[in-house]
C-alpha positions in Angstrom: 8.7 55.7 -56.8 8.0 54.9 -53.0 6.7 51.3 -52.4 5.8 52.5 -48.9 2.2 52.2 -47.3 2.9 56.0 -46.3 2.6 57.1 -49.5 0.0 55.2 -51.5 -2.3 55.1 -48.6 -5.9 57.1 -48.6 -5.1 60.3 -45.2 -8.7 60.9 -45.3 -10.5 57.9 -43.5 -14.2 58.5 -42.3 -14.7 57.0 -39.1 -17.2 57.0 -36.1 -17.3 56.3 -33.1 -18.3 53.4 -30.9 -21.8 55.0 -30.2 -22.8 55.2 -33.5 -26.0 53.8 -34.4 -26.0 51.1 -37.1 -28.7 52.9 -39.1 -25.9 56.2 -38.8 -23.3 54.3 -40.2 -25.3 52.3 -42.4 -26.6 56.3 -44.0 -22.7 57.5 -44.0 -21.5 54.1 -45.7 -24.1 55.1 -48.6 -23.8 58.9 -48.9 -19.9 58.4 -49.1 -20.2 55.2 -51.4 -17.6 53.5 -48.8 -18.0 49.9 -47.9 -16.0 50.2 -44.3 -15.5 52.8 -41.4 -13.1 52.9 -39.2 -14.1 52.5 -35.6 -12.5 55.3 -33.3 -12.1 56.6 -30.1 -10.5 59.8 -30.2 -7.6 59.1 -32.5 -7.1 55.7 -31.5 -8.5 52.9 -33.8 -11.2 50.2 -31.8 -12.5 48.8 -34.4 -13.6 48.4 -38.4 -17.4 47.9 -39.5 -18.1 46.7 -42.6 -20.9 46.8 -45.1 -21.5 43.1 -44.8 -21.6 43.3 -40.8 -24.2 46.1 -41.6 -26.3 44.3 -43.8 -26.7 41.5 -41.9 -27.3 43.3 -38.9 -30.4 45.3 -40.5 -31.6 41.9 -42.7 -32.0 40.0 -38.8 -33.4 43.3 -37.2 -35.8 43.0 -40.3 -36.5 39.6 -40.0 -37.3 39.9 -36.2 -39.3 43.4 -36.7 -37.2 45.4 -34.8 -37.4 49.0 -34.8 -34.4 50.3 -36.7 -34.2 53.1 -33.9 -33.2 49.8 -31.6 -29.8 48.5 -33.3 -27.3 48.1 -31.7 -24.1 50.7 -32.0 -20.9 50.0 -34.2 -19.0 48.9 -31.0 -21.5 46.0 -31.3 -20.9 44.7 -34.6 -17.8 46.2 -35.5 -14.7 43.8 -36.0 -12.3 44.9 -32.1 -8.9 45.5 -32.4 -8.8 44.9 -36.3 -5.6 43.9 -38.1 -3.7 47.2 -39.0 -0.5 47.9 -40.5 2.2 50.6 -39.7 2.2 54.1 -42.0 6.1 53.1 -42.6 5.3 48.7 -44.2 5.7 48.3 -47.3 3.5 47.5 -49.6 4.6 44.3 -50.1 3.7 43.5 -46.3 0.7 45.1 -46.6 -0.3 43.2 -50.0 0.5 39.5 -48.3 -1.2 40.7 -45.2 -4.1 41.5 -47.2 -4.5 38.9 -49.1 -3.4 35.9 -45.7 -6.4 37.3 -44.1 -8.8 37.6 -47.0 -9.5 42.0 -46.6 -9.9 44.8 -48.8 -8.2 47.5 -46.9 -6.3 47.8 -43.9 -6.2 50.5 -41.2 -3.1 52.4 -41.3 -1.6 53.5 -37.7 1.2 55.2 -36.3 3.8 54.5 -33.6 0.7 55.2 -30.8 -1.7 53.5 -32.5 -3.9 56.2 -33.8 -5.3 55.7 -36.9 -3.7 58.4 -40.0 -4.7 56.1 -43.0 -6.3 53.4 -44.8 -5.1 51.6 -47.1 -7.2 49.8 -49.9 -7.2 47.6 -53.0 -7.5 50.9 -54.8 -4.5 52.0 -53.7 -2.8 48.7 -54.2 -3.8 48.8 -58.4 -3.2 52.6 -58.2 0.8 51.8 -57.4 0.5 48.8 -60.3 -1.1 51.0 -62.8 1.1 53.8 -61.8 4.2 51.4 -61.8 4.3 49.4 -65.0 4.3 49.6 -68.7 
């Protein structure tokens, strides 16, 4: 069985782009039980947005009384340039890399940059279960 990131790694990422509205992402994030989005323009991957970075967002937007209508866009709270690894790593490099900078998934890119994957927890214990006795 492959131990590359290519083949364990989730092809159908849902992603917006930078103009989304927080309360957009925040709907997608819960129709789509998903707890990150890719950030993209065109193919190319700008940025991840997390459910935390949403939720904290809409707690101080409650806390001041904003107008939900008024967030800011994902290009605003969205983590730039996020940590991504190559479709061909292993998943050895993508399991340290992980777990150095305390994520759940990574964004997986190709040779340009554009974003073709993700890769996630999930998939990491998918390969175990799918891998031992």
């Amino acid at each position: 069985m492959s131990e590359l990131v290519q083949e364990w790694m989730s092809e159908t990422v849902i992603s917006v782009s930078p103009d989304t509205s927080l309360d957009a992402a925040a709907d997608l994030m819960e129709t789509q039980g998903i707890r990150r989005l890719t950030v993209v323009d065109g193919k190319l991957l700008t940025g991840i947005l997390s459910l935390g970075d949403v939720r904290v967002a809409k707690a101080s937007a409650a806390a001041d009384m904003i107008d939900f209508a008024q967030l800011p866009q994902a290009r605003d709270l969205m983590t730039p340039d996020p940590i991504s690894i190559p479709y061909p790593a292993s998943l050895s490099l993508a399991a340290q890399t992980m777990l150095q900078l305390k994520v759940s998934g990574l964004p997986v890119v190709d040779e340009q940059g554009d974003l073709c994957g993700l890769l996630s927890e999930s998939d990491l214990f998918r390969y175990i279960a799918e891998n031992t006795d």
